[in-house]
Wavefront OBJ file of the C-alpha trace (Angstrom):
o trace
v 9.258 -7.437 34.109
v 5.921 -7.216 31.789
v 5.729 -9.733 29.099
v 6.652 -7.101 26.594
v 10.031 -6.360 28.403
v 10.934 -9.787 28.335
v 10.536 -10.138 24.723
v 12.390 -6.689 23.999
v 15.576 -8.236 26.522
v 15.305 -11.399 23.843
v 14.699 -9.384 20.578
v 17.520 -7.464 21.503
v 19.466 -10.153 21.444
v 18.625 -11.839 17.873
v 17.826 -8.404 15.846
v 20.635 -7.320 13.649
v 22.953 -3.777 14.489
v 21.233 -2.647 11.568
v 17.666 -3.356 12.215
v 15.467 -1.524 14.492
v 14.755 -2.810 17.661
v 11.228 -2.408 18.921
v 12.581 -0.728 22.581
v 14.038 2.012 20.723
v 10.516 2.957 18.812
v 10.402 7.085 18.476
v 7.488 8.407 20.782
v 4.035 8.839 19.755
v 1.918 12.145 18.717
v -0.045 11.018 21.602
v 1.276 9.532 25.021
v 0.137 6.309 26.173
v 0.771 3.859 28.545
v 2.772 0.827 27.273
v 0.737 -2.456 26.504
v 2.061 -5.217 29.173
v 2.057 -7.294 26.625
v 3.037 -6.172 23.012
v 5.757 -4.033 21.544
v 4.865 -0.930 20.049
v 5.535 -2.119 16.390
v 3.095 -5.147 17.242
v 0.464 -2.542 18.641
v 0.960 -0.941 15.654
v 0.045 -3.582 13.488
v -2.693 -4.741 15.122
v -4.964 -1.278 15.003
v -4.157 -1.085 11.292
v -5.090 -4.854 11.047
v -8.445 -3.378 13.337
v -9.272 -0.081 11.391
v -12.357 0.737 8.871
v -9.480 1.609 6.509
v -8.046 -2.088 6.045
v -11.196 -3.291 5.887
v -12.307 -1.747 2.914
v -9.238 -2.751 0.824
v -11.133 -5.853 0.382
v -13.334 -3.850 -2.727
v -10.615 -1.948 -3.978
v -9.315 -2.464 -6.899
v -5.505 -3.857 -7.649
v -4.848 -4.112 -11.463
v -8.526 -5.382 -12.741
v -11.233 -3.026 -11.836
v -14.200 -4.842 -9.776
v -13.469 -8.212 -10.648
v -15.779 -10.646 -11.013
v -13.598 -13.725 -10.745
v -12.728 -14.845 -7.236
v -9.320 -15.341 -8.261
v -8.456 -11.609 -8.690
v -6.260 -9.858 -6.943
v -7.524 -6.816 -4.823
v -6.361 -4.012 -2.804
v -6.242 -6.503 0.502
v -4.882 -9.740 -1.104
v -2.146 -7.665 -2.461
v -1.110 -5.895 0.972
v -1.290 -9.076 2.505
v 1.203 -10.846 -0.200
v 3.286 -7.590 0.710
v 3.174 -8.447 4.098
v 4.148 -11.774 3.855
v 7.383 -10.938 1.601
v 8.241 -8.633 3.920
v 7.663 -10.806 6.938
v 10.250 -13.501 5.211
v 13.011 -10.857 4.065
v 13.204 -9.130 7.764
v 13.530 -12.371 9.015
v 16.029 -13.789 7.041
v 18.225 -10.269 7.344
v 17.423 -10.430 11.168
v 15.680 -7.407 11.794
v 12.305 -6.752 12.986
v 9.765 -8.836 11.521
v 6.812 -6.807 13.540
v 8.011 -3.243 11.937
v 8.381 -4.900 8.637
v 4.953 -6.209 8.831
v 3.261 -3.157 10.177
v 4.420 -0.766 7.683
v 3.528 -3.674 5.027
v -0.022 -3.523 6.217
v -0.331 -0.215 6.373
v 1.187 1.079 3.273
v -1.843 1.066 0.912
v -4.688 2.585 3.761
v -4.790 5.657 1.441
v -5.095 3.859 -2.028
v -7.883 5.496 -4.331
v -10.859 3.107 -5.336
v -10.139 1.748 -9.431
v -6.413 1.618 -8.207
v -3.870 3.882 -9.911
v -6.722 4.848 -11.977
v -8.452 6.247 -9.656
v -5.305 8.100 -8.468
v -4.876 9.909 -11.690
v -8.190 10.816 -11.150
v -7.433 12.889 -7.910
v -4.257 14.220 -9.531
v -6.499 15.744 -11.663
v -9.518 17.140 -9.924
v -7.940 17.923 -6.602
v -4.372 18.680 -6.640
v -1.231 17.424 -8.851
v 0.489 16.423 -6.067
v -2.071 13.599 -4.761
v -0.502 10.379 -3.887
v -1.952 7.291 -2.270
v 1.554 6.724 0.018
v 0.413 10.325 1.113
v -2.879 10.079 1.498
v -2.454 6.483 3.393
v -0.285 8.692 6.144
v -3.239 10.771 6.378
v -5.586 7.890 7.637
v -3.777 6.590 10.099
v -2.614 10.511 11.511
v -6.468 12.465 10.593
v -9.209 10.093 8.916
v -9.150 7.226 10.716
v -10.906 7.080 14.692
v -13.058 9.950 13.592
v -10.267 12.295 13.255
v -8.245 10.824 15.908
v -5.960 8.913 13.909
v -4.155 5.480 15.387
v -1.570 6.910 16.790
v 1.055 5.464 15.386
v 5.133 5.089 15.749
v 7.210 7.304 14.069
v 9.189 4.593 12.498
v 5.964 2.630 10.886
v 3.894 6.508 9.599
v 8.288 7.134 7.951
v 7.638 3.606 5.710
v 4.070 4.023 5.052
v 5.209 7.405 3.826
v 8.213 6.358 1.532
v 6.996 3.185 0.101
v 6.442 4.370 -3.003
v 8.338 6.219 -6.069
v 6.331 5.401 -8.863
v 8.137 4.068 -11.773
v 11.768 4.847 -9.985
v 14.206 2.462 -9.539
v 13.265 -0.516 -7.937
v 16.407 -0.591 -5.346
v 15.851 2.300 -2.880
v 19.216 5.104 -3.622
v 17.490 8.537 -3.230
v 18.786 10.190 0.004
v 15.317 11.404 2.259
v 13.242 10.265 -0.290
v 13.383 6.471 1.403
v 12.404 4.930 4.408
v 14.469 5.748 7.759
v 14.740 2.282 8.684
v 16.069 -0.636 6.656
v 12.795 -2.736 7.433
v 11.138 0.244 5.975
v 13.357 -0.337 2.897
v 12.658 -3.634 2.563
v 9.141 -3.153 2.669
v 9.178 -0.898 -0.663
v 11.364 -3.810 -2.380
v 8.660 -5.926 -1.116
v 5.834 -4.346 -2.364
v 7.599 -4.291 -6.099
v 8.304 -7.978 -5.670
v 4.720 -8.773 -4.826
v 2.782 -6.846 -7.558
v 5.293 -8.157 -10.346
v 4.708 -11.530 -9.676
v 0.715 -11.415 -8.263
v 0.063 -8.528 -11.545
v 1.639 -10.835 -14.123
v -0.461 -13.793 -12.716
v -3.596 -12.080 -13.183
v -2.924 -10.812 -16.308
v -2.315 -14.535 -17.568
v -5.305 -15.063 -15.766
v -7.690 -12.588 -17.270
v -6.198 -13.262 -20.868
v -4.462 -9.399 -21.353
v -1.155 -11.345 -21.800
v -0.184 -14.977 -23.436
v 2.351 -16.947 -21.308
v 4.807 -16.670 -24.422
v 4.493 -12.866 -24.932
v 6.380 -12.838 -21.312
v 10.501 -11.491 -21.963
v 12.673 -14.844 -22.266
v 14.811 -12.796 -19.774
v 12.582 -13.164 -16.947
v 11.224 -16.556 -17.347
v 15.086 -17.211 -17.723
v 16.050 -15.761 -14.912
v 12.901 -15.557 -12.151
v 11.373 -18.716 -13.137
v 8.415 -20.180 -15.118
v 5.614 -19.923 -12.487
v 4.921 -17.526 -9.280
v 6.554 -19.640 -6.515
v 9.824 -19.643 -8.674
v 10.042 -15.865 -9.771
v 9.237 -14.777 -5.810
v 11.917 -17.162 -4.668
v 14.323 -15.718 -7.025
v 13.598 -12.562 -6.350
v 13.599 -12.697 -2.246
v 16.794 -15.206 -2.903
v 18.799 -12.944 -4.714
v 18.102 -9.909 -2.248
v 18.730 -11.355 1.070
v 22.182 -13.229 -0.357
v 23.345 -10.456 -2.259
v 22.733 -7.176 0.501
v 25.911 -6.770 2.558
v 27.022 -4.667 5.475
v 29.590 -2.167 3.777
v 30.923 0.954 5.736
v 29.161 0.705 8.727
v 26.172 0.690 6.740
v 23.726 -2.354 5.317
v 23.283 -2.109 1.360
v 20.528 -3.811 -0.033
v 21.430 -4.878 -3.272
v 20.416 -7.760 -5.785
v 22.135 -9.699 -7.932
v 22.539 -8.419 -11.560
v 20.941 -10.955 -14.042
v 17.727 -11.058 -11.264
v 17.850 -7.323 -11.129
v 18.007 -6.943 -14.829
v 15.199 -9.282 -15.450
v 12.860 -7.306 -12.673
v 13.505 -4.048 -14.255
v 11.974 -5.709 -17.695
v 9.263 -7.543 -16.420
v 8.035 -3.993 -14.867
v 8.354 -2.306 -17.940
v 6.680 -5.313 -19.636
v 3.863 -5.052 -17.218
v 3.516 -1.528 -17.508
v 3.279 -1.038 -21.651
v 1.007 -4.439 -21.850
v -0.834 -5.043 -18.866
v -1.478 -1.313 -17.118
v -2.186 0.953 -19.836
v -3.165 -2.117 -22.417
v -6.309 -1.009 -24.353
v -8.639 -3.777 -21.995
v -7.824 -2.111 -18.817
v -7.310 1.470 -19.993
v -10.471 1.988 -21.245
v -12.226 0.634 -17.591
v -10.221 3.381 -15.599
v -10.895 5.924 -18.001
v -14.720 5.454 -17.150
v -13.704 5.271 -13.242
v -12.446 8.125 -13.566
v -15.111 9.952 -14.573
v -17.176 8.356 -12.347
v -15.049 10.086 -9.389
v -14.881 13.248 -10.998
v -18.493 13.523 -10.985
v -18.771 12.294 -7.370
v -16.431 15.101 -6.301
v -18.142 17.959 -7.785
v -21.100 16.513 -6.093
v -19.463 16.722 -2.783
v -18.225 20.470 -3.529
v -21.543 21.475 -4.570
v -23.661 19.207 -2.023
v -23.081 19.841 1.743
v -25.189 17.881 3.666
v -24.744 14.842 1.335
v -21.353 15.101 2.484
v -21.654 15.280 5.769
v -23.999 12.179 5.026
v -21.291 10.263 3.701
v -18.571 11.379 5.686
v -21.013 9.798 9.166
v -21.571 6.641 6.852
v -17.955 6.016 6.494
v -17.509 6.739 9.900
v -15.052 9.691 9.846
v -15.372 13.249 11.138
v -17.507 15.914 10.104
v -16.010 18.520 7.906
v -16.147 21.810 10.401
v -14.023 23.980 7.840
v -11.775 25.492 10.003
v -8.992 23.412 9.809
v -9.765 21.773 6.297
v -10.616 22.470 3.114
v -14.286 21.316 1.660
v -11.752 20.174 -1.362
v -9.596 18.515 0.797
v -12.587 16.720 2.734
v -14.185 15.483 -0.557
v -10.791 14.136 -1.792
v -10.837 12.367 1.518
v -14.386 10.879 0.507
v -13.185 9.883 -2.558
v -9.472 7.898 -1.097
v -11.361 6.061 1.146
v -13.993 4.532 -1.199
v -14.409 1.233 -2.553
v -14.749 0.209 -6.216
v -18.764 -0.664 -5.376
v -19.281 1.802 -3.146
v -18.049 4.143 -5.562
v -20.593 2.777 -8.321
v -23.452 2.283 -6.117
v -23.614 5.784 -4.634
v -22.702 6.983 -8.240
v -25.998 4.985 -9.270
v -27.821 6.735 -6.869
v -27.118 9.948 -7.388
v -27.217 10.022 -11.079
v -29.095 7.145 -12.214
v -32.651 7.801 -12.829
v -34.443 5.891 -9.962
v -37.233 3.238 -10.591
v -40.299 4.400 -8.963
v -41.893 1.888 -6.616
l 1 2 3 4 5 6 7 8 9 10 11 12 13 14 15 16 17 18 19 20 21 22 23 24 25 26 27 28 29 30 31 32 33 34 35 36 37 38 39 40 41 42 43 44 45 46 47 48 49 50 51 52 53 54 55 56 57 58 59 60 61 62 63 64 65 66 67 68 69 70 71 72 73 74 75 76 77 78 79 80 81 82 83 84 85 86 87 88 89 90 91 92 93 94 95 96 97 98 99 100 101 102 103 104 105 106 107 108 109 110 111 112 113 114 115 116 117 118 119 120 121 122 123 124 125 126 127 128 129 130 131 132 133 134 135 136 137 138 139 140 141 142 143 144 145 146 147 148 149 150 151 152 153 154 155 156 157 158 159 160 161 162 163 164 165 166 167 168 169 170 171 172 173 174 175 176 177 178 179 180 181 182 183 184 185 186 187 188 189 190 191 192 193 194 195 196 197 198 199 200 201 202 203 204 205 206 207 208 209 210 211 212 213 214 215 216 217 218 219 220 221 222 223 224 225 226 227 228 229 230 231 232 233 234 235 236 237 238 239 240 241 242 243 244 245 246 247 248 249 250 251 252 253 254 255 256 257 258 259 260 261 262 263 264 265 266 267 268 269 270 271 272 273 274 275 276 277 278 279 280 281 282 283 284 285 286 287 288 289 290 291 292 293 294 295 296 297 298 299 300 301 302 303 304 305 306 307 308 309 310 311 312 313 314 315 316 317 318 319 320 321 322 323 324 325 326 327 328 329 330 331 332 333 334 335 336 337 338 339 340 341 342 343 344 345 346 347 348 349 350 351
């Protein structure tokens, strides 16, 4: 037996009914040989962890755009913190840690530079139905490779998918609108759980919010300082989700549930579209409205960018030049964004 079988006979053994053991992984787009070594969920993981796509979620923004302070949040600090939730929740539930943290690392590839700012942006200039859970199952099945894609499971391209509702409820309920898997699941919960705590931080941080504007609810409840509101939350989820008809129901205890719910909404009305950060991501997005219509009305500057950022030429047969420059757009950082935006529209210094 390969080193991989041997830890599918033992993971068999310690993952839950429910969970999703990495021997029964669907089959990928693309055949391959199986790796002696890892599972396919742990393969998974590790070409996300490896692609041009993760790395540039280092310069995109999370809540505050381009920060200057090196204790900011970004795009990669926050998918890590995901991760990491994640990570803890599978393994207290039993289930597969490896899924869990695949999905978790992959479920931002497709965020827009400026963060949900930048998002709107694309809703706007490119299609109303643009969303980064979308457009992050895009890179790892088109963008990514040079249009080869990473080949991914089934079961980790389903959570990267349905991570994401918006502002909908924070416990997954809609039939086919959530993840197949319950480590999929718990990876959604996860994500809301990590930007609550790491968004509210940095808005303390950065002086949006004061420490006793925060609900008496959720300081009640969560806890006065990160470490205790993340506990709380993670606490309350893995001791209150229970196995009922055949089926595992993850579910959270009232008071904790009650007091997520109004920290979001606290978050969103003061923090998100507060007058400090609103009027940052309205200039972002003008900034990638501009770049787009460049890319529409500018070829070969396209194709320029689109070698830089190491993804395939557009050929036009099987995608739109809209399409291609959203693409552009998705996969750009905050200060790449404002450099080549410099560039092309700043008058240049002559030397």
């Amino acid at each position: 037996m390969s080193i991989r079988e041997i830890y599918q006979t033992r993971e068999n053994k310690f993952i839950s009914p429910f969970g999703c053991p990495s021997a029964l992984a669907g089959e990928r787009s693309r055949p391959e040989t199986p790796c002696s070594i890892r599972t396919p969920f742990q393969l998974d993981r590790d070409r996300i962890v490896y692609s041009n796509a993760f790395r540039r979620l280092k310069y995109k923004t999370q809540v505050f755009l381009s920060p200057l302070g090196d204790h900011y949040r970004t795009r990669m600090t926050h998918t890590l913190e995901v991760s990491e939730t994640a990570r803890n929740i599978a393994r207290a539930m039993r289930l597969n840690e490896d899924l869990a943290e695949a999905i978790a690392l992959g479920h931002d590839l497709g965020h827009t530079p400026f963060g949900h700012g930048g998002e709107t942006a694309l809703k706007e200039i490119y299609h109303p139905g643009f969303s980064h859970n979308e457009q992050s199952l895009r890179v790892v099945e088109v963008l990514e490779n040079k249009g080869a894609g990473l080949n991914l499971t089934p079961e980790v391209k389903d959570g990267i998918l349905k991570h994401s509702k918006g502002f909908g409820d924070i416990m997954p309920s809609t039939p086919g609108a959530t993840a197949t898997t319950l480590e999929g699941k718990i990876v959604r919960i996860a994500d809301i759980i990590a930007y609550l705590n790491h968004d509210l931080d940095d808005a303390l941080r950065s002086g949006v919010i004061k420490r006793s504007e925060i609900p008496a609810i959720c300081t009640r409840e969560l806890g006065e300082n990160h470490p205790q509101r993340a506990r709380s939350m993670i606490q309350s989820l893995v001791y209150c989700s229970v196995p009922h008809d055949n089926e595992f129901q993850l579910c959270m205890g009232e008071k904790v549930y009650t007091a997520m719910t109004t920290l979001r909404r606290f978050l969103y009305e003061e923090v998100y579209r507060s007058p400090s950060v609103h009027k940052e991501f309205i200039k972002a997005k003008k900034v990638l409205k501009e770049l787009y219509q460049h890319f529409i009305e500018n070829l070969d500057s396209m194709q320029k960018e689109l070698e830089k950022m190491e993804m395939a030429a557009w050929d036009g047969q099987n995608t739109t030049l809209e399409r291609t420059a959203c693409d552009i757009i998705a996969s750009m950082t905050d200060r790449y964004a404002l450099e080549l935006y410099s560039k092309l529209f700043f008058p240049q210094p002559h030397v």
